[in-house]
TORLUM-713611 format. One record per residue: y, z, x of N, C-alpha, C, O, CB in turn; residue in one letter. Coordinates in steps of 0.02 Angstrom, whole numbers, plus 50000, padded with zeros to 5 digits. Each point is the difference from the previous one (the first is absolute). Glycine has a CB too. Layout:
N
YZXYZXYZXYZXYZXa/...
END
This chain:
232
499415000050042500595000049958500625000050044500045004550042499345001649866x/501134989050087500464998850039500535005549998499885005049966499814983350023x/500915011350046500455006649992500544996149978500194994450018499435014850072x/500734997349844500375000449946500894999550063500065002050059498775007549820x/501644987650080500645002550046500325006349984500405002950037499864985949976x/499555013349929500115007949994499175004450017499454999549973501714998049915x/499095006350166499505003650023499535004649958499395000850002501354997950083x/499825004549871499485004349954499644998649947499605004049977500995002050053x/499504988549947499184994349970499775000250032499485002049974500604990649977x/499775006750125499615000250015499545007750022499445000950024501184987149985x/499855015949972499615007450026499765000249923499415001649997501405006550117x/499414991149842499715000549918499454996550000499555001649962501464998749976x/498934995250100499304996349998499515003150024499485002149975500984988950034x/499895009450074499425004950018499675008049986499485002650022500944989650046x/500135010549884499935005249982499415000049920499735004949975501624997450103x/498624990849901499385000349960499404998550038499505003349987501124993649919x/499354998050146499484999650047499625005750010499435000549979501174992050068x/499895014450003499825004050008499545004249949499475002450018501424994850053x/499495003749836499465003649978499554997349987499485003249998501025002849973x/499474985950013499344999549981499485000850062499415000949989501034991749914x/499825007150162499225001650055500135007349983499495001449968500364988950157x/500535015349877499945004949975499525003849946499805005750007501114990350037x/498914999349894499685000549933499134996350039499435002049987501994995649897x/498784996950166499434999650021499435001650035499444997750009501164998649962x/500005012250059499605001750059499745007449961499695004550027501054988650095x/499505006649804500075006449956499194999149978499465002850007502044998149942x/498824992750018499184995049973499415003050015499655004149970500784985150056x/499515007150045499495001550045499615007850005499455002449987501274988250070x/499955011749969499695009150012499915001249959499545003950011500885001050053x/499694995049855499605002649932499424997949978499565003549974501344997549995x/499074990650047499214998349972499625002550053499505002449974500674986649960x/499805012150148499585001250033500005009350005499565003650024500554982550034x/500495016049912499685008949979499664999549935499485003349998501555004150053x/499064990749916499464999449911499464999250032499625004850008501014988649892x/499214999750127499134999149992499695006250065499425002050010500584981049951x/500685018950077499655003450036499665008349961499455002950005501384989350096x/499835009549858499895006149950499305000049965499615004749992501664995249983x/498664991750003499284999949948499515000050051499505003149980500844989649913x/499615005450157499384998750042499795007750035499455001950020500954984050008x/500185017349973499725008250021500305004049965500325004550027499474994450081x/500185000149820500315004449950500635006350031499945005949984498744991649950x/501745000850098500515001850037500715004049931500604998850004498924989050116x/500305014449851500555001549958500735002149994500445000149957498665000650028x/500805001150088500815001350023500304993150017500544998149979499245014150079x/499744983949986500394993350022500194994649925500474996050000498735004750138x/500425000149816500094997549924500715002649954500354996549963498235004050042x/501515007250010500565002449987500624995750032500554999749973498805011250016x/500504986150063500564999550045500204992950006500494998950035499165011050026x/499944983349900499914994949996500405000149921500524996749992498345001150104x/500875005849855500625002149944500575001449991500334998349951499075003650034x/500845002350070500645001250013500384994550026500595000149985499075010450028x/500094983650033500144996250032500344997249964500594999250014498715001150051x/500334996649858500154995849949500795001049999500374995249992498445005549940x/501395004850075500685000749985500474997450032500534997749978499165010049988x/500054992950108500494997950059500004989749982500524996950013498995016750107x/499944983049855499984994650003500474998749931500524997150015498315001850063x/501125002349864500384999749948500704999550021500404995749983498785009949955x/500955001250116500805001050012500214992450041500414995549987499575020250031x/499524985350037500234993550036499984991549949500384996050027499045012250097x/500354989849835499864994449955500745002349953500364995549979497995002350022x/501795007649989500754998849976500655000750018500485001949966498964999649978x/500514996750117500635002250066499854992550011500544997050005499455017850068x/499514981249933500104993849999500104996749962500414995650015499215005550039x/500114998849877500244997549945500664999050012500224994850023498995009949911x/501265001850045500665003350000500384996050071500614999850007498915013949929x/500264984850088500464997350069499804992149987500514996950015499395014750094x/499714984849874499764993349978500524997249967500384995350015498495007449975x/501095002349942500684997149943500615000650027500404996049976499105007649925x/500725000250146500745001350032499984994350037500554997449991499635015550019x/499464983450030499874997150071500284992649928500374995149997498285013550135x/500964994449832500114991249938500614999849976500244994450004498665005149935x/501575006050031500485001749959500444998350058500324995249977499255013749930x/500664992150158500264999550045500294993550033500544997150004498835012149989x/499704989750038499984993050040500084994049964500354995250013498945009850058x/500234996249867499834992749961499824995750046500354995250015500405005549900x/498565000950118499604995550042499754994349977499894999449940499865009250105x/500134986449998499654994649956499434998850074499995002950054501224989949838x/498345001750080499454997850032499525004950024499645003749967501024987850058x/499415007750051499385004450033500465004849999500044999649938499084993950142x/501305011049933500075007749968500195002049926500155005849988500184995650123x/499684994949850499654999149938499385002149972499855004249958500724988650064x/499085002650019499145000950008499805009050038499615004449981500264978850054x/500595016450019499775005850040500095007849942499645005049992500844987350146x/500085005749837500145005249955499615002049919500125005649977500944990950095x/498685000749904499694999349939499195001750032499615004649988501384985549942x/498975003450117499125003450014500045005550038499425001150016499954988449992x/501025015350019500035007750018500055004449943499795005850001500764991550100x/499705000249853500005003149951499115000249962499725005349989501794991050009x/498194997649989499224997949979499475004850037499505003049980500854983850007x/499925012550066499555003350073499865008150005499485003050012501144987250058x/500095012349916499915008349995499695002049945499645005050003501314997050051x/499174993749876499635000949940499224999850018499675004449971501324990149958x/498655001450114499485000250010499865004250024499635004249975500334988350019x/500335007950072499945009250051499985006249963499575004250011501194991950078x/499735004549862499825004249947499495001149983499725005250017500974992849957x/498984997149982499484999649966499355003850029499635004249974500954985549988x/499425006550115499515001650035500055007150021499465002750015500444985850014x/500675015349976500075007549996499565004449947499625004950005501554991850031x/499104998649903499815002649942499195000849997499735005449989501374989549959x/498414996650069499415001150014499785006550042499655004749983500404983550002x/500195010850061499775006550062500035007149978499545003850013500944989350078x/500125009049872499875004749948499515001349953499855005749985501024992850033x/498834996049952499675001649943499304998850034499585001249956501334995649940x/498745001350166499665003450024499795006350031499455002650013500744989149971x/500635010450026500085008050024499845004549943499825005850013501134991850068x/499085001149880500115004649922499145000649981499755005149976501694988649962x/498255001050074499184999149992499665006650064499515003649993500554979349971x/500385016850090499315002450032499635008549976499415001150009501154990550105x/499825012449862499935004649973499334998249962499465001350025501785002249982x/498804994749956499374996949927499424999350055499475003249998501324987049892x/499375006050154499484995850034499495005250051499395000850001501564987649996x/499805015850060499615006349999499634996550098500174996050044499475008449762x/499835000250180499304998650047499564997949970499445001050025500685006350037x/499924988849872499334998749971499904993249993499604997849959500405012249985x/500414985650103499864990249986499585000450058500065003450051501174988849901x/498305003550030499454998050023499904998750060500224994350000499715003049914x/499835004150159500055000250067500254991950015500444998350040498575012449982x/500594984649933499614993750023500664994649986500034994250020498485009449941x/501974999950001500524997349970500754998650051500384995249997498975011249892x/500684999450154500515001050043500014993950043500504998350033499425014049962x/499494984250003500104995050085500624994649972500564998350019497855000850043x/501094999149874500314991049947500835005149985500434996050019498004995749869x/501875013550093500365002049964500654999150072500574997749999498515010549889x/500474994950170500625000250061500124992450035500534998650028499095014950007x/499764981349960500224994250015500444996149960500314995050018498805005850033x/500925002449883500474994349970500705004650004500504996649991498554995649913x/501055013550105500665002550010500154998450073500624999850004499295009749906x/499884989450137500164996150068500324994649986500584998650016498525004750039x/500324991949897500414992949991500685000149973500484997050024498494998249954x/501035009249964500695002749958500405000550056500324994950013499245012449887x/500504996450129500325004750037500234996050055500565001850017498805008049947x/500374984950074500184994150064500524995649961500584999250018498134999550052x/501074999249885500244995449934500795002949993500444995750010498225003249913x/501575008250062500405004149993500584999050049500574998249985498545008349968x/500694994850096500355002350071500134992450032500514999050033498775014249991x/500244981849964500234994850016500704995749968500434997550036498365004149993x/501194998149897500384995249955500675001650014500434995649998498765003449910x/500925005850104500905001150022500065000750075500545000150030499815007149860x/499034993550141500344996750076500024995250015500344998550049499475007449990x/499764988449918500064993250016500834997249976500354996250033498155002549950x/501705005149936500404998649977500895001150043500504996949982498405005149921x/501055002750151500395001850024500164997650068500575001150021499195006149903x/499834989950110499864994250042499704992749978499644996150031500255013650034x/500414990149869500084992049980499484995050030500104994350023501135008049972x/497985002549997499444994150005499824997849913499755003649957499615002350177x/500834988149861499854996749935499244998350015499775004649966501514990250001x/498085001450062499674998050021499585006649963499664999249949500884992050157x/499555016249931499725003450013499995004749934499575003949980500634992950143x/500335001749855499765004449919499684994749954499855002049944501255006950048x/498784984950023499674994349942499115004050016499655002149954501374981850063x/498775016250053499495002750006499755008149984499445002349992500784987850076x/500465013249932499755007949971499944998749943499485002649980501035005450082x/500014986449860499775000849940499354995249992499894998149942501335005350018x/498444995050079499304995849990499475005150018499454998849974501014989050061x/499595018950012499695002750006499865005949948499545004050006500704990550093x/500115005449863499795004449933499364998849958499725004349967501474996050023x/498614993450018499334998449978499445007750028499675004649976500684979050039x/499815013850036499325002350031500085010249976499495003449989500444983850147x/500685015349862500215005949970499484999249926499455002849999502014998350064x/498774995249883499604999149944499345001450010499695004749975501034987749991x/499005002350083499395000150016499615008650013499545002349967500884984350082x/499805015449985499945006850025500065005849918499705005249985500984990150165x/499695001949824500205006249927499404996249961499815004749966501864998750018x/498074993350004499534995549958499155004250034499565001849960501454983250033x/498935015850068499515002650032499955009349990499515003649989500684984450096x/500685013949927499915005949992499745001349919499545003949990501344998150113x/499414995049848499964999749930499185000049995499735004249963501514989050007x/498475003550056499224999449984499745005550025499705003949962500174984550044x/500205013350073499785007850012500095003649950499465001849977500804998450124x/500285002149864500305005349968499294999649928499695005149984502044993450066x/498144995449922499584999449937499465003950010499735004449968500574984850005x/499595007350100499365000850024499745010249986499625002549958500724984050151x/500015016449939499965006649995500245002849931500085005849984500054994150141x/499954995249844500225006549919499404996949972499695003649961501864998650000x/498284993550046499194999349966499455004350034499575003249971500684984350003x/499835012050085499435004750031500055004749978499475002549982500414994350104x/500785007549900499985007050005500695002249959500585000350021498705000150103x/500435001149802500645000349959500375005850020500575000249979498954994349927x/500245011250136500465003350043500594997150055500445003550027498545002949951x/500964988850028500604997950045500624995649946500584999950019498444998750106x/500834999149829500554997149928500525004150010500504996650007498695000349892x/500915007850103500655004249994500544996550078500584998050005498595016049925x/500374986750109500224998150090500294993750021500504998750034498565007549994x/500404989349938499984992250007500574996649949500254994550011498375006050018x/501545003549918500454997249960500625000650025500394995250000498975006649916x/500835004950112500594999950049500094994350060500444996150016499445016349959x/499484989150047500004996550070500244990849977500244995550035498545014850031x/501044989749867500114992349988500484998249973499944994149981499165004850013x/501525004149991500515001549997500374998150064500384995250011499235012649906x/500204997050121500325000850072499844994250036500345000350051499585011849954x/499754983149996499924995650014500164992749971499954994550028499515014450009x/500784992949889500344993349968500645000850023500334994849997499035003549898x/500995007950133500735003650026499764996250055500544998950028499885014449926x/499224984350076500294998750085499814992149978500374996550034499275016150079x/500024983849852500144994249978500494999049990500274995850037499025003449935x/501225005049957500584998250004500564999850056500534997050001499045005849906x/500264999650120500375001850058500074995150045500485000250039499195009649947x/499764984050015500004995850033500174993349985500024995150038499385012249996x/500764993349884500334996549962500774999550009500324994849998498755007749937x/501165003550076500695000149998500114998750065500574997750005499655009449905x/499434993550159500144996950043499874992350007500274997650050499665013449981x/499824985849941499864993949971500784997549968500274994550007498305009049966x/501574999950007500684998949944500664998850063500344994950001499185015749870x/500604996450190500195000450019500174994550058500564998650022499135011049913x/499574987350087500004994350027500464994049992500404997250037498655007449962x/500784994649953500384993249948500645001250011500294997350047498955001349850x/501075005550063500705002450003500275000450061500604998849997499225006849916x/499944995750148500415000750086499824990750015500464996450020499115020750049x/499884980749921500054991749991500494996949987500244995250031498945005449939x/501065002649970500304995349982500705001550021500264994750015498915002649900x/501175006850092500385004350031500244994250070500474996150006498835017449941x/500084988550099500104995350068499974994149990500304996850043499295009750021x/500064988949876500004992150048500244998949913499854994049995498925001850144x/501495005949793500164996849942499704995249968500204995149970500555007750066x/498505000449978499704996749955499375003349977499695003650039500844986950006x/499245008349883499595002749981499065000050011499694996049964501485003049978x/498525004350096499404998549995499374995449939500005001149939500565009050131x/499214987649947499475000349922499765003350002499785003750044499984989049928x/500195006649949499735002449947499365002050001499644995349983501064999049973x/498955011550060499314999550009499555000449935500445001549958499825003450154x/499324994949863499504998549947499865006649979499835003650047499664985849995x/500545013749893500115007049992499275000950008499534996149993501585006049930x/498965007950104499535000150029499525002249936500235002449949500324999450177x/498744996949887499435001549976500075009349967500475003650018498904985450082x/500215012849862500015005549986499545004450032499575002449963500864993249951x/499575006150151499445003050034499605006049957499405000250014501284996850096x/499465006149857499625005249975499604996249948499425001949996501415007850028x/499384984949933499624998149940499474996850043499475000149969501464998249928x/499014999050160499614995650060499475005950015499384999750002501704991850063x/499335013649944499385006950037499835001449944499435002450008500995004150097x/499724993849830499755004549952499314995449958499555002749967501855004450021x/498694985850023499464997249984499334997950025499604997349962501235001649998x/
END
């Protein structure tokens, strides 16, 4: 992004830059304390992934709030146009993904020490994928690799793939053993939360795309319904 002849557009710019890697680095450390809370029923670190929620909310409306001023002000057009509106799209997602990471925090209580040993391996590989997925999309976005976020939103497949597998484990053990239904229902929960999660970084992709080069990705083919797939 080229430089403005009034200097402080350009610190307004960079001053949304800043929160959204801010919200992204918030992102990150919440989904990877949740699945860490569920995977060793950690209840203090779950407390503390809830509280977080707050700090991300505050930050998503200090940007908002400075977005519309930066608009009411500048009346940008083109690419800081673009830069400004999809920062705005982007923290909404970061949000969101706060919000997920919370509402896995809120599960682990229920869940306890009683999910199934055999469950932890499939449950921590797909919060890895989540979680790389996470930490990547706004550093690519912030060093303006276009190339490189077309390939993080293609790699969400294989995320699906992984929640489609965990989903079948999960059947699996509530049929064996209607003692674990109470466990597995959480746990499958907590795991459509880190799907989503990888959705909205999916979302997030697009939006810094388009941001850097002004133009819109395609359209990908909506996705399949993985659970109606595992459930049959």
């Amino acid at each position: 992004m080229g430089q403005h002849t009034v200097t402080s557009f350009d610190q307004e710019l960079e001053h949304l830059d800043r929160l959204i890697r801010e919200m992204g680095d918030l992102a990150g450390a919440m989904t990877q304390a949740a699945t860490r809370a569920l995977l060793y029923g950690d209840n203090a670190l779950a407390q503390r992934v809830i509280s977080d929620d707050a700090v991300m909310d505050a930050k998503q409306r200090e940007l908002d709030e400075s977005a519309i001023t930066l608009i009411a002000k500048r009346q940008p057009m083109a690419q800081d146009l673009r830069a400004v509106v999809g920062a705005i799209r982007m923290a909404a997602d970061l949000e969101r993904i706060g919000d997920l990471a919370k509402n896995i925090s809120k599960r682990v209580g229920a869940v306890g020490g009683s999910a199934p040993r055999g469950l932890t391996q499939p449950i921590d590989t797909m919060a890895s994928m989540v979680l790389e997925q996470v930490r990547a999309v706004v550093d690519f976005y912030v060093s303006r690799q276009d190339e490189a976020l077309v390939k993080l939103r293609d790699g969400d497949e294989k995320i699906d793939l992984q929640y489609t597998s965990v989903f079948r484990e999960l059947l699996t053990y509530m049929m064996e053993d209607p003692r674990n239904i109470t466990a597995c229902t959480h746990l499958l929960f907590c795991a459509k939360n880190l799907e989503r999660i990888g959705d909205h970084v999916t979302n997030i992709a697009e939006n810094a795309y388009y941001i850097i080069t002004g133009m819109q990705l395609p359209v990908q083919r909506p996705k399949q319904d993985e659970t109606q797939v595992a459930a049959n």
